[in-house]
N, C-alpha and C positions, 0 to 999 in steps of 0.2 A: 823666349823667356818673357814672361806677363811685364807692362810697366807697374812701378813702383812709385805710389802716388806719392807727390812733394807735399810738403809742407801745407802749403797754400790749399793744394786740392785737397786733401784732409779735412784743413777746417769747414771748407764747403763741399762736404762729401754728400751733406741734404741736398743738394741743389745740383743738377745739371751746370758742370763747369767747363765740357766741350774744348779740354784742352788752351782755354784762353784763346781761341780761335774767337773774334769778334764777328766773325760772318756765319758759322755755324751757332754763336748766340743768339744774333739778327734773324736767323731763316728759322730758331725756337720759335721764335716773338712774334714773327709773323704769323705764324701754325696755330699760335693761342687767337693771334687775333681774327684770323678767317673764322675756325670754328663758329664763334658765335654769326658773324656773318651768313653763314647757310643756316642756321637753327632758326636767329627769326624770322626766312622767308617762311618759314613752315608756319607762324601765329600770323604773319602778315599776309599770306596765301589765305590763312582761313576767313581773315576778317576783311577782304578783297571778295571772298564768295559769298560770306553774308551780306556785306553791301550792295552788292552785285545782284544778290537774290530778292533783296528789301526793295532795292532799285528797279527791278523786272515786274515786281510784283507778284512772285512765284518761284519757284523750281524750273517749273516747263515753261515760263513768260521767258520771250528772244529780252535781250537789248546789245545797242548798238548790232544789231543782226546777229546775237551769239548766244546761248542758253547760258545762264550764269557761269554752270560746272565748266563751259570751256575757256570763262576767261582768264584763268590763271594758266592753263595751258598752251591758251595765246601765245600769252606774256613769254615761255620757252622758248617756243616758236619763231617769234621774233628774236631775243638776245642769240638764238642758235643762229640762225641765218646770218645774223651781224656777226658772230664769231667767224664763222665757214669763209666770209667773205674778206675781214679786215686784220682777223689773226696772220694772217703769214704777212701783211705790210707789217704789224709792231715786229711781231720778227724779226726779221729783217733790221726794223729798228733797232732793235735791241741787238742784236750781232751785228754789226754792221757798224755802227756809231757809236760813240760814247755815252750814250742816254740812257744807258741800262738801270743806272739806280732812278735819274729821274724821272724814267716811264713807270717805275714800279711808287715813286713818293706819288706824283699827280693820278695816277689810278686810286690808290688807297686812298688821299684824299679826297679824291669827288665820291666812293665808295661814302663816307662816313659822312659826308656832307649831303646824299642824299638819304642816308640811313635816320639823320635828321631831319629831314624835310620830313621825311613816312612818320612822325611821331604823329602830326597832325592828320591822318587818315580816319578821313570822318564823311556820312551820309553826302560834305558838297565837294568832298575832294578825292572821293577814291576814282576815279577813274583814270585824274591825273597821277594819282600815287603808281595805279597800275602798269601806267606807262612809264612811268621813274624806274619801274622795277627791272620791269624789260631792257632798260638803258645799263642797271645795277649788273644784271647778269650777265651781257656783255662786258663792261669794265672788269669786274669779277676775274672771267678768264684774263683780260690783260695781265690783271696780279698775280695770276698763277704764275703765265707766263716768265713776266719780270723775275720773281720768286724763283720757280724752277732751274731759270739759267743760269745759276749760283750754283749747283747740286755739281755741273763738275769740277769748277773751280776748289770747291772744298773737299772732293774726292782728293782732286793732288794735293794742297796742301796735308792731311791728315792721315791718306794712305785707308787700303780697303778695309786692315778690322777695323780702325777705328769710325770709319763710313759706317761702317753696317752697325754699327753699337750707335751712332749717335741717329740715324736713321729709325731705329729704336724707339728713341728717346722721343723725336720727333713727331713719330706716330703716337704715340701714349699722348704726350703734352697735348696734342689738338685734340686726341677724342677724349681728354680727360676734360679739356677747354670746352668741348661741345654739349657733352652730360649735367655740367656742372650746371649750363645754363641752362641748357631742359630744363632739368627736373626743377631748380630755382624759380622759374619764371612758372612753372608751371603749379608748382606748390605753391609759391605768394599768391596765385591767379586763382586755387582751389580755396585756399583762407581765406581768401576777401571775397568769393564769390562773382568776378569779374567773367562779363561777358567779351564776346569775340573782341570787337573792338578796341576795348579797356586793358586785352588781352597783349594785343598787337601794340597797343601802344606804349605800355610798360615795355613790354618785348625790346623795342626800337630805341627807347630813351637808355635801358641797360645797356643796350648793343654797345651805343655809337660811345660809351664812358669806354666799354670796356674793350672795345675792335679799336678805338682811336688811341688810348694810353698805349695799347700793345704795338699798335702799327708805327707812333711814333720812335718807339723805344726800338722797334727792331730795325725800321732804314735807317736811323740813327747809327745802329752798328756797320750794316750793309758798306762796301765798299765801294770806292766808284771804278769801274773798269772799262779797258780799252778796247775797241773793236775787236772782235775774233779774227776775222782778216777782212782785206777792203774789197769794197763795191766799185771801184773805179769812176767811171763819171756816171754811171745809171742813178738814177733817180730810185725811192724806196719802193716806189711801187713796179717797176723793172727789174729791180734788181729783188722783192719779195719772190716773186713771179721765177725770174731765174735759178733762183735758189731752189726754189720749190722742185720746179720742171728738172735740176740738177739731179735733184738728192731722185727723186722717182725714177729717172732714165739712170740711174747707179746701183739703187736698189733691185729691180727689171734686168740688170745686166747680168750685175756681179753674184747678187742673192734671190732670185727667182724662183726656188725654191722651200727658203726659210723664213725672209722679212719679208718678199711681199705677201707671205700668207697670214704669217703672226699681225700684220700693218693690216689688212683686209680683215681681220678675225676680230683684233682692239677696234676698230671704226665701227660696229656692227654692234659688239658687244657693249662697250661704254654706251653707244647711241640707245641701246636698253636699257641697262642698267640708271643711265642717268633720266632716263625720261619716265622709270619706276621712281624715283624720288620725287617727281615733279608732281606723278599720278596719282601716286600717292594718297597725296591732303586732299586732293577734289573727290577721288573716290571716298575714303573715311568720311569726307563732309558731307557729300549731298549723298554716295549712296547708304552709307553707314547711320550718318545721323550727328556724328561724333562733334563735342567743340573744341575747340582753340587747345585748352590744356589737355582734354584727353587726348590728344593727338600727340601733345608736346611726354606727354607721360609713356603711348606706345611708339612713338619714337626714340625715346630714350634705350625703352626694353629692346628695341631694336639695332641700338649701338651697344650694346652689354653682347648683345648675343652674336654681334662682330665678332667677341675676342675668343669665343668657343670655334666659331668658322674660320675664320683667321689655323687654329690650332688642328681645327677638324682637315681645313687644307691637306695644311704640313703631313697629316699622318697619311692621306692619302696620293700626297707627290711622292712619300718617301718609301709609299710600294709599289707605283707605279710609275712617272716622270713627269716633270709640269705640266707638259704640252696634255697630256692625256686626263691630267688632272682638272687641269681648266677646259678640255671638254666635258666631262661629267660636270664640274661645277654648272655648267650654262642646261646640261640637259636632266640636270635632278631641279631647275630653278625654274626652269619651264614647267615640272609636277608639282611644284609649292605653286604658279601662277593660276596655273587651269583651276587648281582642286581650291584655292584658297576664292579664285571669281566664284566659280561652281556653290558652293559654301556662303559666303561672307556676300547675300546677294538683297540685305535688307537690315533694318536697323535690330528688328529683334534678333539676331544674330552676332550685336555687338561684341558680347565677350567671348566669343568664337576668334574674333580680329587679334589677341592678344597671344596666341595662338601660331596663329600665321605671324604674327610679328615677330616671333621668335624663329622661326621658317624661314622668312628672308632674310632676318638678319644674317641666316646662319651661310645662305647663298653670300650675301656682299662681302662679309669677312672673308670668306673663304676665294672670290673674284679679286679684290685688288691688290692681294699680297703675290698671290700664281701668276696675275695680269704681269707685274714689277719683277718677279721671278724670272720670268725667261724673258723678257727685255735687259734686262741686266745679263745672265748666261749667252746670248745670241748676239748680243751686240760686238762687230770686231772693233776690232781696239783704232785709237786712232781717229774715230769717227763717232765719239760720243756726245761731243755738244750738237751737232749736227743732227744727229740721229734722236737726242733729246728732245728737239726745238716742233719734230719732224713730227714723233712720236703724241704730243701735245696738240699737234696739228690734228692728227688722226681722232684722237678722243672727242675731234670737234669738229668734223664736218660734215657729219649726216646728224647733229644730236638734234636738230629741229624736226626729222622726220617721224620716226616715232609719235611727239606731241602730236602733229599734223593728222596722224593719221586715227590717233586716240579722237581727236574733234571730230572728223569727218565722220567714225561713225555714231560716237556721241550725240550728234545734230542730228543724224539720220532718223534718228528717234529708237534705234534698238538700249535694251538698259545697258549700266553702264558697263558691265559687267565681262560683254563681249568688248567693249574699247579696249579693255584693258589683256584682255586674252591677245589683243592683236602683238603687246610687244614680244612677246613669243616667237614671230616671226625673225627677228635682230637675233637672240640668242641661237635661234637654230643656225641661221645662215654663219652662223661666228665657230659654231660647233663642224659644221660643212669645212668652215677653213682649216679648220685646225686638224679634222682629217687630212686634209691634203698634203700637208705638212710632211716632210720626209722622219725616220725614228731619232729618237732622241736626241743618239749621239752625235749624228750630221749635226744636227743643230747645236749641240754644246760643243763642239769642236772649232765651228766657225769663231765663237768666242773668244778663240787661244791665239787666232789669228788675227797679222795685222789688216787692214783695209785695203781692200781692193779698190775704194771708191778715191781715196785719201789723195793717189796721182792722179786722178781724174780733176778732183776740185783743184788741185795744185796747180795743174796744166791751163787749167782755165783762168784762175788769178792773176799766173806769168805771163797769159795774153792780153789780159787786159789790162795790166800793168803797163804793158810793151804800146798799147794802143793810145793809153794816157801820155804815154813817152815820144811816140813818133808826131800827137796829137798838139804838140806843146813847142812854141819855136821858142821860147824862154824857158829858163825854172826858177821861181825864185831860190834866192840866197835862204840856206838855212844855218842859225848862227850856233853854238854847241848850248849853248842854254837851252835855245828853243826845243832842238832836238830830243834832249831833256825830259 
């Protein structure tokens, strides 16, 4: 039987009331405030390549050893490598200690305090901005992370429909959060006639009012919570490291079949997917022609047309099965990639670009609702925060490779056109995985099931526990408050 809304949620029937759960109001709040966050790298990307280009003296003029187009891809490149390497110590962090809210408050605010720094990006400061940004986009994932490790918490408290309804909600709110400031920034930017710069820098001063109110108001709700279970005496980078090596020699054992192909298939795929956001604004820029708002304007058309792929999905999981589904998504995205390089390979071809931006969007929408599909369906039970933490890992630790390889042949001097053919390569290999994968039902069946890995980490806890124990010729007195 449906719930029967009270009194209370009646009157704020306008508004997302999330069951007065304060931690599913908090991870709302956050969601509005990321949005803009990714939106103005896209006006701060463009006005990084025109300074960059002003600064070379050209399109084809190197500096600091790099062609303008590749320094924004850099910039990926770098925060990718920093994620690959320091995301599993916050990890760690974050389950392991009690710091979970305050790794998520000190990320968000060094986030918005360099988000303020970049207002000032101008002809004697952008190179330093550019390396801010690279520092941004590492922090960035911290806040995912912190953020994300809430998601099962408020599963239990809420229970699964109402997960899936406010998950919902969550999706709409950011990418309603993310349009809103497109097309905003990019309409005041066409009224007033502002170039790149002017562009990027209105961009950054809206951001930080409007990423800093939300981020306040949402760790404000967030809870403080207590380790998942203990590290014993390892240190976080020990015990990041063992966690990691854990969950992989569990996954290998127990599931060798279904997660380590789906985990091998997300690392490949995301490392695509997200280094096409990245490649994006460099190609529009230097090979397109495009500026700051136009960009901000076909990117918007590009988040609209999310919500058709997103649906286009669904119609074609529900005659086929995820897994099968999210191979075609990756191999009809690789025929939007080629035909859209092929095509869209100089500036008189602009409004050919408007086009294809409807093409990919129709690809993303339709990639990360399937991707969350069967992560959710496959995962067994008993092993979700873990498996969460894991899964976040994997989205990030080849995503600098791609960029990398986007530069190498960018520099090489071919146009850019073949760079961008290269990330073709991640979505096939992702499509490879997920053949391999056994039929459907194996895999939604492991779902029903409890954890195979669950004694595994348990047995390992009670040794280390035991090791702390035998380790210790005292224990301190613990008094029943403290316990507390």
């Amino acid at each position: 039987m449906a719930d029967v809304p009270t009194a209370d949620e009646k009157k704020t029937c306008c508004l997302p009331n999330f069951s007065n759960v304060n931690v599913a109001k908090g991870y709302n709040a956050l969601g509005i405030a990321r949005g803009p966050i990714v939106m103005s790298n896209i006006f701060l990307s463009s006005s990084l390549i025109y300074l960059g280009t002003q600064a070379a003296g050209g399109e084809d003029q190197k500096i600091y050893g790099f062609l303008p187009g590749s320094l924004v891809v850099n910039i990926a490149v770098a925060s990718g490598l920093l994620s690959a390497f320091l995301v599993p110590f916050f990890g760690a962090l974050i389950d392991l200690t009690p710091h979970r809210r305050l790794v998520g408050i000190l990320s968000a605010a060094l986030i918005i305090i360099i988000q303020a720094i970049q207002i000032f990006t101008l002809p004697a400061t952008w190179f330093v901005m550019a390396i801010l940004q690279g520092i941004t986009g590492f922090v960035y994932q911290i806040q995912v992370l912190a953020t994300y490790s809430y998601l099962p918490d408020i599963s239990r408290l809420v229970g699964e429909v109402k997960m899936t309804q406010f998950t919902s909600i969550w999706v709409i709110t950011q990418m309603a959060s993310s349009l809103i400031f497109l097309v905003g920034i990019s309409g005041v930017s066409m009224a007033l006639g502002y170039g790149d710069v002017q562009i990027a820098m209105l961009s950054q001063a809206v951001n930080v009012v409007w990423s800093g109110i939300a981020a306040i108001f949402g760790w404000k709700l967030m809870s403080h919570v207590p380790p998942l279970r203990g590290g014993g005496r390892k240190n976080l980078c020990v015990a990041s490291t063992s966690q990691l090596l854990s969950t992989v020699k569990g996954i290998n054992k127990y599931y060798g079949s279904t997660l380590r192909w789906y985990f091998l298939a997300t690392m490949f795929a995301e490392a695509g997917y997200n280094a096409f956001s990245v490649v994006a604004v460099t190609y529009l820029k230097v090979t397109l022609g495009f500026n700051g708002a136009q960009i901000g304007i076909l990117m918007a058309l590009v988040y609209v047309s999310t919500l058709i792929g997103a649906k286009l999905g669904h119609i074609v999981t529900s005659y086929t099965n995820p897994v099968t589904s999210w191979k075609y998504c990756h191999l009809i995205f690789i025929v939007f990639t080629v035909s859209g390089s092929l095509v869209l390979d100089s500036p008189a071809r602009q409004n050919y670009a408007y086009i294809w931006g409807v093409l990919w969007g129709l690809g993303l929408g339709w990639h990360y609702p399937t991707e969350n599909l069967i992560f959710s369906c496959i995962i067994p039970k008993g092993q979700e925060s873990e498996l969460t933490g894991f899964f976040v890992y994997c989205t990030q630790i080849i995503v600098w490779l791609p960029p990398m390889i986007f530069t190498a042949v960018n520099e090489s001097g071919m146009h850019m056109k073949y760079a961008l053919m290269t990330l073709n390569i991640f979505f096939f290999i992702a499509a490879v995985f997920l053949q391999i994968m056994p039929n459907w039902g194996v895999c939604a069946e492991q779902g029903k099931t409890q954890s195979l890995m669950v004694e595994s980490l348990e047995t390992e806890d009670e040794l280390q526990e035991k090791d702390v124990t035998d380790g210790d010729l005292e224990m301190p007195e613990v008094t029943e408050n403290e316990s507390q």
